[in-house]
C-alpha positions as CSV (number, residue, x, y, z in Angstrom):
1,X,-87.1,-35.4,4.9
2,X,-90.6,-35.2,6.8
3,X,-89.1,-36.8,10.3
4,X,-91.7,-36.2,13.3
5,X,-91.1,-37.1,16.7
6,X,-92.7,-40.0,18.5
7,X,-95.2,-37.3,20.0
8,X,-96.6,-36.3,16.8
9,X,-97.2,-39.8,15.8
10,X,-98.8,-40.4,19.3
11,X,-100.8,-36.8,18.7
12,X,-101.5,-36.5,15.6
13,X,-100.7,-39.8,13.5
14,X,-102.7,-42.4,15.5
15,X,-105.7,-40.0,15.3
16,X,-105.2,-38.9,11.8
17,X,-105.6,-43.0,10.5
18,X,-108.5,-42.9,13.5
19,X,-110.1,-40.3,11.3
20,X,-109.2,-42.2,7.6
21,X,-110.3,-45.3,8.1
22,X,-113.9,-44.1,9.7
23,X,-113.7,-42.3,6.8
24,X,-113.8,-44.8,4.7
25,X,-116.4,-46.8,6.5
26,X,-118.6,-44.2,6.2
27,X,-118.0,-43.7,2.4
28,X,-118.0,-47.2,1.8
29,X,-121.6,-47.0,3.5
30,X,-120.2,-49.8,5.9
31,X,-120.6,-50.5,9.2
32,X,-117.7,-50.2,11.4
33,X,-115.5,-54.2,12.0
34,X,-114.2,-53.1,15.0
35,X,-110.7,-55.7,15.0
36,X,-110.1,-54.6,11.0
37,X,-110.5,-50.7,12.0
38,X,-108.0,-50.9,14.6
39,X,-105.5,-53.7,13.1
40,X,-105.6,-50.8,9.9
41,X,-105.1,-47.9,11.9
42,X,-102.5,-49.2,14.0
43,X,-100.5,-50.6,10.6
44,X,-101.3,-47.0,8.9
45,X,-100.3,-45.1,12.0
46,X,-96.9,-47.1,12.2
47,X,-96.5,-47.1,8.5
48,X,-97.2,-43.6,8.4
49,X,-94.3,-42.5,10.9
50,X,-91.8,-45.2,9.3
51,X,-92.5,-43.4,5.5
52,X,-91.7,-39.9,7.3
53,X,-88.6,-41.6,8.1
54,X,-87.3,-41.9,4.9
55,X,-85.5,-39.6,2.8
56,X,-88.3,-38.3,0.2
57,X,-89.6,-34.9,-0.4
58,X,-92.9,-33.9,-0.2
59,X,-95.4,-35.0,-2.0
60,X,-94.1,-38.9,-2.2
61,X,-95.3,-39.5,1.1
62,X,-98.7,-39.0,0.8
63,X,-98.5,-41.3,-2.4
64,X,-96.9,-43.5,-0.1
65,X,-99.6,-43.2,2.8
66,X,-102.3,-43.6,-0.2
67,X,-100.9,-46.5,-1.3
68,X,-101.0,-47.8,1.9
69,X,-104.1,-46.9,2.7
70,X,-105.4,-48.8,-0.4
71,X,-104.2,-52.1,0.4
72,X,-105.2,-51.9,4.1
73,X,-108.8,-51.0,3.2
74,X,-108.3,-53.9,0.6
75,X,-106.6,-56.6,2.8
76,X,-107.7,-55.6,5.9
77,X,-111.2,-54.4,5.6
78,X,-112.1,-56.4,2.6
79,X,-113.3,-53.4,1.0
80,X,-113.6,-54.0,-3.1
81,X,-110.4,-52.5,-4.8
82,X,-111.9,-50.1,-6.9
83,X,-114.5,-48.4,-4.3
84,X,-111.1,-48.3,-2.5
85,X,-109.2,-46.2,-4.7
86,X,-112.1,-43.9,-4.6
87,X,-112.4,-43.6,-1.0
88,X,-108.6,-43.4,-0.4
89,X,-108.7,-40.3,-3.1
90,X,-111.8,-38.3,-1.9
91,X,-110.5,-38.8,1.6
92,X,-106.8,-37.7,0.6
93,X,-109.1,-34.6,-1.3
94,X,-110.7,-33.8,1.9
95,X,-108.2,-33.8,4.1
96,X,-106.2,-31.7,1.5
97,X,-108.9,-28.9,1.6
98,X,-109.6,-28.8,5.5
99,X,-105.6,-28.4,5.8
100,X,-105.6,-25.8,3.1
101,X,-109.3,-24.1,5.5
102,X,-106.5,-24.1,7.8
103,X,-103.6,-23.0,6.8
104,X,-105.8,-19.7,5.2
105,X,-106.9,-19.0,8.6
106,X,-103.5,-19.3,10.0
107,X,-101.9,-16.9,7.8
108,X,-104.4,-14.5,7.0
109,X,-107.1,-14.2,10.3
110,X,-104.3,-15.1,12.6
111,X,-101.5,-13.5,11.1
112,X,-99.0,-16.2,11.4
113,X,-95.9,-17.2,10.1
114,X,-96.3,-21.1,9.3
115,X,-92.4,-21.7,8.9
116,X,-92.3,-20.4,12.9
117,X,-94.9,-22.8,13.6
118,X,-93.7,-25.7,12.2
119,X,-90.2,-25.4,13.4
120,X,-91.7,-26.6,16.7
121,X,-93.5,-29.5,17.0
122,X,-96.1,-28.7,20.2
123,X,-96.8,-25.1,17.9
124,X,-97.0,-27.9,14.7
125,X,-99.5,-29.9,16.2
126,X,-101.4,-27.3,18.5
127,X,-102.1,-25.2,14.9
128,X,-102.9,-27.9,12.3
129,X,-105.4,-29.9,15.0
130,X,-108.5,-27.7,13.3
131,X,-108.1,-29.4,9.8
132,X,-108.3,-32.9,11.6
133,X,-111.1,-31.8,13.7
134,X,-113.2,-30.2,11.1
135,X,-112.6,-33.0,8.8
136,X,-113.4,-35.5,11.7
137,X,-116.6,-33.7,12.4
138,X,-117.4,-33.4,8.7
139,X,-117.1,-37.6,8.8
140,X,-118.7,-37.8,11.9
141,X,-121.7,-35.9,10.9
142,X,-121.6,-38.2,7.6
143,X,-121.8,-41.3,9.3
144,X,-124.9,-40.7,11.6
145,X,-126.9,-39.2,8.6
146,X,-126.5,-42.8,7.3
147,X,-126.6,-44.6,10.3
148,X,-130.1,-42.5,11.2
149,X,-131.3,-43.3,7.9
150,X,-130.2,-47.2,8.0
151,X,-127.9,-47.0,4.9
152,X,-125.0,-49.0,6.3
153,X,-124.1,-52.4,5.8
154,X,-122.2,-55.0,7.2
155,X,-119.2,-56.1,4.6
């Protein structure tokens, strides 16, 4: 079971779906609907904690959380299906590599051990910040690139 406390969904869930679902705008090429971008984060970020509540291993949540994803981009954000499943994938493949950035310079520059760290949640969520702030900043640099060269568009 992947529990996390009600911290870590206030410190790191709400802006990890924050971060998805800009995402998404961006690699949908779409500008931002303010009331569908936080309706879907708010229904990821709860769905998110209420999936880690539920006695899976790993792995099945982030199908879960993909799934999820989908249809909120889908019903939400009225995004087609199809260029949905494509965002929901290279986002779930980006956020997969900046955590994996991470954990490489946790264990081999820092020196330490990740079952330590993740046996307390303030360590947890102090060490694996860097993979949601480099892929945030990857996104953010994404977006203005197309925003400076007028490529979005309203769905």
């Amino acid at each position: 079971m992947l529990k996390v406390s009600f911290l870590e969904f206030i410190i790191r869930g709400i802006p990890e779906s924050l971060v998805f679902f800009f995402a998404a705008y961006a690699l949908t090429k779409n500008k931002i609907q303010y009331n569908r971008y936080l309706i879907s984060v708010v229904l990821l970020s709860v769905s998110v904690y209420l999936i880690r509540l539920l006695p899976i291993g790993n792995g099945s949540n982030s199908i879960l959380n993909l799934i999820i994803f989908i249809v909120l981009t889908v019903l939400v954000n009225k995004f087609p299906v199809i260029q949905s499943i494509k965002t929901g994938i290279i986002i779930m493949i980006l956020e997969f590599i900046c955590e994996g950035i991470n954990v490489f310079f946790i264990q081999f520059i820092l020196k330490k051990d990740l079952n330590e760290i993740f046996k307390d949640s303030i360590l947890k969520m102090l060490y694996t910040s860097p993979s949601l702030i480099i892929f945030a900043c990857i996104i953010i640099i994404y977006y203005i690139r197309l925003w400076k060269r007028k490529e979005l568009k309203s769905i």
